[in-house]
KOLTORKE-858582 format. One record per residue: residue number from 1; residue in one letter; x, y, z of N, C-alpha, C, O, CB in turn. Coordinates in nm, 4 decimals, always signed. Each point is the difference from the previous one (the first is absolute). Glycine has a CB too. Layout:
REM KOLTORKE-858582
[NUM, A, [X, Y, Z], [X, Y, Z], [X, Y, Z], [X, Y, Z], [X, Y, Z]] ...
//
This chain:
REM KOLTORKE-858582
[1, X, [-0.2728, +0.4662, +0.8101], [+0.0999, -0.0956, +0.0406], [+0.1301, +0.0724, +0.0319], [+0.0630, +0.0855, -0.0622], [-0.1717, -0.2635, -0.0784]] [2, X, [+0.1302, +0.1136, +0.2634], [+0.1253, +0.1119, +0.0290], [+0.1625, -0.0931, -0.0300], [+0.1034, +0.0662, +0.0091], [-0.2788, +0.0913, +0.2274]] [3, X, [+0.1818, -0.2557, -0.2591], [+0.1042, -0.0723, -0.0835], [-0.0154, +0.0311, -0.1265], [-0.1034, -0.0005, -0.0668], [+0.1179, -0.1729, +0.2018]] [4, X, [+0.1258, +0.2090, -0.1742], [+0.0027, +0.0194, -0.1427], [+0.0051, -0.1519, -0.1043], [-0.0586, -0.0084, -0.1080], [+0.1902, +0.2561, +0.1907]] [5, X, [-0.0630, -0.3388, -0.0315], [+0.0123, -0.0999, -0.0754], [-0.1353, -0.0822, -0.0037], [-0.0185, -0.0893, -0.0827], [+0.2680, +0.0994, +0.1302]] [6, X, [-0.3274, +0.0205, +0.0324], [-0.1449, -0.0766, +0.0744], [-0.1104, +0.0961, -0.1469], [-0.0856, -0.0545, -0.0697], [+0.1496, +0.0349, +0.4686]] [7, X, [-0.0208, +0.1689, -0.4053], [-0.0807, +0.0791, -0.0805], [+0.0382, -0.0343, -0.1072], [-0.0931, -0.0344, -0.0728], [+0.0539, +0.2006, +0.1938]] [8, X, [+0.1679, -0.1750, -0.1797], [+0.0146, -0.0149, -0.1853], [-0.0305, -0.1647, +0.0138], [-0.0074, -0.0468, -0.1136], [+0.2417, +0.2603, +0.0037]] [9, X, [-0.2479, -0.2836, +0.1803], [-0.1157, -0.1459, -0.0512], [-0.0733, -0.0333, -0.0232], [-0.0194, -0.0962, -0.0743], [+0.0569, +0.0583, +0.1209]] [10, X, [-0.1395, +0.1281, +0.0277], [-0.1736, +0.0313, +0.0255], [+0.0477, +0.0760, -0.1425], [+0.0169, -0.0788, -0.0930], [-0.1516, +0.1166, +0.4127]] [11, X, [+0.1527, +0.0682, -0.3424], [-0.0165, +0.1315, -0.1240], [-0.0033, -0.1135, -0.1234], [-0.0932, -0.0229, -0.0770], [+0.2655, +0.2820, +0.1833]] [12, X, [-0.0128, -0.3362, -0.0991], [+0.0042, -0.0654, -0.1346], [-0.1296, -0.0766, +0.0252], [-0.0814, +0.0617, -0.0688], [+0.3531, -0.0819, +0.0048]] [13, X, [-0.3421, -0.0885, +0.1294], [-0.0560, -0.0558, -0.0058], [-0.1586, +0.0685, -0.0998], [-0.0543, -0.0259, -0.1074], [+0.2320, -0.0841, +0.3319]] [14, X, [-0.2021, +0.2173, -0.0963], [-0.1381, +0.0807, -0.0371], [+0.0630, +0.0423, -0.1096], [-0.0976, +0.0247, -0.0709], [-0.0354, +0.0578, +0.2823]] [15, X, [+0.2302, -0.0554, -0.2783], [-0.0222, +0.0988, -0.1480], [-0.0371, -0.0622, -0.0831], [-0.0763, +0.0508, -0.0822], [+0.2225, +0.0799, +0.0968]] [16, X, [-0.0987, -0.2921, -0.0276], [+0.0027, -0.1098, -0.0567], [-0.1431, -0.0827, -0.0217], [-0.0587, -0.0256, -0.1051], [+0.2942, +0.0431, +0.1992]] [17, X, [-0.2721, -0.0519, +0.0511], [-0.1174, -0.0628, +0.0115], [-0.1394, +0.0776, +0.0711], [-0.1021, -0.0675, +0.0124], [+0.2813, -0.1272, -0.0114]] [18, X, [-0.1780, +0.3169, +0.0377], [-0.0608, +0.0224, +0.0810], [-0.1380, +0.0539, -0.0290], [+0.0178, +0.0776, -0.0938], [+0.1895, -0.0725, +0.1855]] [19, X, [-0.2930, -0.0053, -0.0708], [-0.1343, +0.0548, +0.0141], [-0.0035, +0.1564, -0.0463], [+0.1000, +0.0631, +0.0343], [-0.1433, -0.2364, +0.1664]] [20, X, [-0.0207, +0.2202, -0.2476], [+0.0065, +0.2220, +0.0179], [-0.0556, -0.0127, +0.1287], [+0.0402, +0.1013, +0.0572], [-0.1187, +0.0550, -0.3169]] [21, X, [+0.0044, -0.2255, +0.3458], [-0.0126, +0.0635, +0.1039], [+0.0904, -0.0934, +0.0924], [-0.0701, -0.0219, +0.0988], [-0.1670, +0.1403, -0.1556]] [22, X, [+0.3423, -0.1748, +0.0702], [+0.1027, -0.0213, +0.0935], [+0.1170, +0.0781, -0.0566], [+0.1049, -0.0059, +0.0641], [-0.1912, -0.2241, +0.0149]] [23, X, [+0.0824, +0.3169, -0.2122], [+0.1096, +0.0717, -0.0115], [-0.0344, +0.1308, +0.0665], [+0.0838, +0.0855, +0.0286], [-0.0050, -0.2060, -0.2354]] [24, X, [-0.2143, +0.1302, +0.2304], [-0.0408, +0.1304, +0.0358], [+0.0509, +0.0130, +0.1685], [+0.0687, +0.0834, +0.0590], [-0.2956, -0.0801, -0.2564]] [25, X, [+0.1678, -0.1089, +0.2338], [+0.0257, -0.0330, +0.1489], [+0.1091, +0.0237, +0.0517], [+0.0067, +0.0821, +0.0915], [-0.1296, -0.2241, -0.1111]] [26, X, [+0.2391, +0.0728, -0.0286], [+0.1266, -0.0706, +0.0394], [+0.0762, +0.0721, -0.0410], [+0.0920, +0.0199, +0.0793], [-0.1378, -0.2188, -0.0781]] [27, X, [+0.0568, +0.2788, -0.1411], [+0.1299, +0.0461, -0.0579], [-0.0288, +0.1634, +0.0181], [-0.1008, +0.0580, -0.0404], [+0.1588, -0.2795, -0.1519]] [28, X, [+0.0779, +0.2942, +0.2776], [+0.0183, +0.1647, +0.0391], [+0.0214, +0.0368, -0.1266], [+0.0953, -0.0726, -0.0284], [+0.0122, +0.0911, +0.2623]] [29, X, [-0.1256, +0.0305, -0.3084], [+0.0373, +0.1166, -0.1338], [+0.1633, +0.0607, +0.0070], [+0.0833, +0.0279, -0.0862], [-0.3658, +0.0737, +0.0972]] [30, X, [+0.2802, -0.0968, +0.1552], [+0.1396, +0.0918, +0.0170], [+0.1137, -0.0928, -0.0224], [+0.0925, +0.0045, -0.0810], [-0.1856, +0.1613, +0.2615]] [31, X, [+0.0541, -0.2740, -0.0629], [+0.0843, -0.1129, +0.0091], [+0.0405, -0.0932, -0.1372], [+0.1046, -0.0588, -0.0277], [-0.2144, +0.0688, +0.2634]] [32, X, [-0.0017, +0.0008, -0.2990], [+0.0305, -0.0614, -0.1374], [+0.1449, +0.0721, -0.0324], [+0.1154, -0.0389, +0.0179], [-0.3907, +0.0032, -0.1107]] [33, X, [+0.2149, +0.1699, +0.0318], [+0.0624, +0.0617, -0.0448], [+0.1566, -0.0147, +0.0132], [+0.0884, -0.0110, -0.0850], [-0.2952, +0.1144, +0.1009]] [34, X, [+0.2086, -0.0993, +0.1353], [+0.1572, +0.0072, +0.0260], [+0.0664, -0.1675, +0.0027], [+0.1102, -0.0302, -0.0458], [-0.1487, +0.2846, +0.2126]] [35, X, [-0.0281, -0.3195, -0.1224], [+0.0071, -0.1524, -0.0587], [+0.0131, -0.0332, -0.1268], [+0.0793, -0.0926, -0.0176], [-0.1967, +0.0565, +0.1694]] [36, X, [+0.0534, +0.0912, -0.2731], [+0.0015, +0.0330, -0.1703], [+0.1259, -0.1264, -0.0373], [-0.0299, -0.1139, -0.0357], [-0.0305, +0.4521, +0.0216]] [37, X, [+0.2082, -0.2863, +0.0324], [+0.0986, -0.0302, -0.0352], [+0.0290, -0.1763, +0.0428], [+0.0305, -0.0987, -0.0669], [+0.0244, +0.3838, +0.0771]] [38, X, [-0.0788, -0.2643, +0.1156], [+0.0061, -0.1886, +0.0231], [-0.0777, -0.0820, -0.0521], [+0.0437, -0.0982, -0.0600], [+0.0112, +0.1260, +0.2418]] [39, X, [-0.1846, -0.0032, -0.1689], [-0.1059, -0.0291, -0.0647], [+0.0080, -0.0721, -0.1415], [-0.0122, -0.1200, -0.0246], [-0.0572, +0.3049, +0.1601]] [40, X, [+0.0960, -0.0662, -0.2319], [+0.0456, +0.0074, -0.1264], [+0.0914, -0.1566, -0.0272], [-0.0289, -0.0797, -0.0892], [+0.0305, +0.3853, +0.1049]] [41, X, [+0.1131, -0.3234, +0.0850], [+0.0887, -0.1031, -0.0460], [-0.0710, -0.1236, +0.1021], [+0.0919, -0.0819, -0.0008], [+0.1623, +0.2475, -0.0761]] [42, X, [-0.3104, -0.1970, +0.1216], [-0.0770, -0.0848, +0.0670], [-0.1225, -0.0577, -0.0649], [-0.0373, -0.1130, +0.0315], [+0.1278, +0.2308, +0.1412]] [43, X, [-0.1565, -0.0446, -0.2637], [-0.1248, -0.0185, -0.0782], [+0.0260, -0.0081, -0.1553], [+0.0812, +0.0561, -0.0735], [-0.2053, +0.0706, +0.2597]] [44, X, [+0.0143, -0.2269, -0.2094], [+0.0514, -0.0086, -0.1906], [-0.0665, +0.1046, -0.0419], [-0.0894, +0.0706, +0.0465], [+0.1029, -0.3230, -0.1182]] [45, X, [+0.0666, +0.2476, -0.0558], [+0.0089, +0.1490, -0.0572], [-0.1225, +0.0071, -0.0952], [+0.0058, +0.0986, -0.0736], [+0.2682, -0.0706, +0.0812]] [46, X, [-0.3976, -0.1168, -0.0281], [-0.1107, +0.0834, -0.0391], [-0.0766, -0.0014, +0.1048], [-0.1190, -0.0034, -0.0312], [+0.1236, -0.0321, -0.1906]] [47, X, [+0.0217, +0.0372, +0.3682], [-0.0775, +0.0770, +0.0739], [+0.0218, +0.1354, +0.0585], [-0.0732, +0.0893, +0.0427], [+0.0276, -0.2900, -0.0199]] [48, X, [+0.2366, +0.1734, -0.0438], [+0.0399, +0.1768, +0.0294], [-0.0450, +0.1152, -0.1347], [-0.0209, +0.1205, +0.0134], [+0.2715, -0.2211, +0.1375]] [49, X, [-0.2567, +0.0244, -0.2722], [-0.0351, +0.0908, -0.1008], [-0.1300, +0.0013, +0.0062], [-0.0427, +0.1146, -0.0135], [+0.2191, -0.1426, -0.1218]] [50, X, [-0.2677, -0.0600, +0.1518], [-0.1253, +0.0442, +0.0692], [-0.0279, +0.1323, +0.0933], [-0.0520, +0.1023, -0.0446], [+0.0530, -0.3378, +0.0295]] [51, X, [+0.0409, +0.2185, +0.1504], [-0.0312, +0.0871, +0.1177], [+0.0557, +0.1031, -0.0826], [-0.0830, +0.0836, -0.0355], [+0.0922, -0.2162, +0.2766]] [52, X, [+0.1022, +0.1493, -0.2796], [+0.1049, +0.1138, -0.0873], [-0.1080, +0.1359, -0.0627], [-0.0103, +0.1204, +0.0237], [+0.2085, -0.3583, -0.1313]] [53, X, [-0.2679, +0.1362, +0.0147], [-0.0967, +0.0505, -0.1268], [-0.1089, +0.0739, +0.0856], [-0.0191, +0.1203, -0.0177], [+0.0523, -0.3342, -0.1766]] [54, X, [-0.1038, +0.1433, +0.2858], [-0.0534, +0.0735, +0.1120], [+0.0098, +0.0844, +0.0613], [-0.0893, +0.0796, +0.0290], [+0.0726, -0.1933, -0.0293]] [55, X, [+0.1764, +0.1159, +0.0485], [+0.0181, +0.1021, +0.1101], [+0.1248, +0.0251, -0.0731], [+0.0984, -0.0739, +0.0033], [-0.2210, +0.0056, +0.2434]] [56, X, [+0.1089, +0.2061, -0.3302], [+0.1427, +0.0304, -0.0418], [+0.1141, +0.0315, +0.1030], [+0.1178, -0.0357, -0.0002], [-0.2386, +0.1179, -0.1882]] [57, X, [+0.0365, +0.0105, +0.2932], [+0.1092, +0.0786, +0.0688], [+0.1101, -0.1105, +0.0840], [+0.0998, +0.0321, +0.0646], [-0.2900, +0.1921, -0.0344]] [58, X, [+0.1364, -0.3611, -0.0544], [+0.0711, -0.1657, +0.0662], [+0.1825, +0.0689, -0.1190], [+0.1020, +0.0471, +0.0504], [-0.4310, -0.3670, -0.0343]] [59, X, [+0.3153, +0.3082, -0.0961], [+0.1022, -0.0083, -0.0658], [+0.1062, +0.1370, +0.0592], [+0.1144, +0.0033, +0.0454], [-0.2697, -0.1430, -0.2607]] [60, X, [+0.0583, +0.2362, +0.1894], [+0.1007, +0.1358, +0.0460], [+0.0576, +0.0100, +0.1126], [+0.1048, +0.0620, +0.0182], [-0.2226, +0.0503, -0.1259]] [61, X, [+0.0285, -0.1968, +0.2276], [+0.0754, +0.0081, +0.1290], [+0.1003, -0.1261, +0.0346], [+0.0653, +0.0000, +0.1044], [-0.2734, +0.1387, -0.0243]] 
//
């Protein structure tokens, strides 16, 4: 998705509700990544401490 505001909706959505295989599909690793921070305040916080616990390097970047 080449809108950013179009991508952290879909992201919150899929982190939230989404399938493993529509997160697989849909969500860039990179783009997350650098998205991380909006994300974070857009999404409730036991799904960011979820993905978090998962993917440490989410927090460091």
């Amino acid at each position: 998705m080449g809108d950013p505001g179009e991508r952290l909706t879909l992201y919150c959505l899929l982190l939230d509700c989404g399938q493993r295989d529509d997160i697989i599909r849909y969500v860039n690793a990179a783009l997350l990544r650098q998205d991380w921070p909006p994300i974070r305040r857009l999404t409730a916080r036991r799904v960011t401490q979820l993905w978090e616990r998962q993917l440490p390097d989410l927090v460091a970047g």
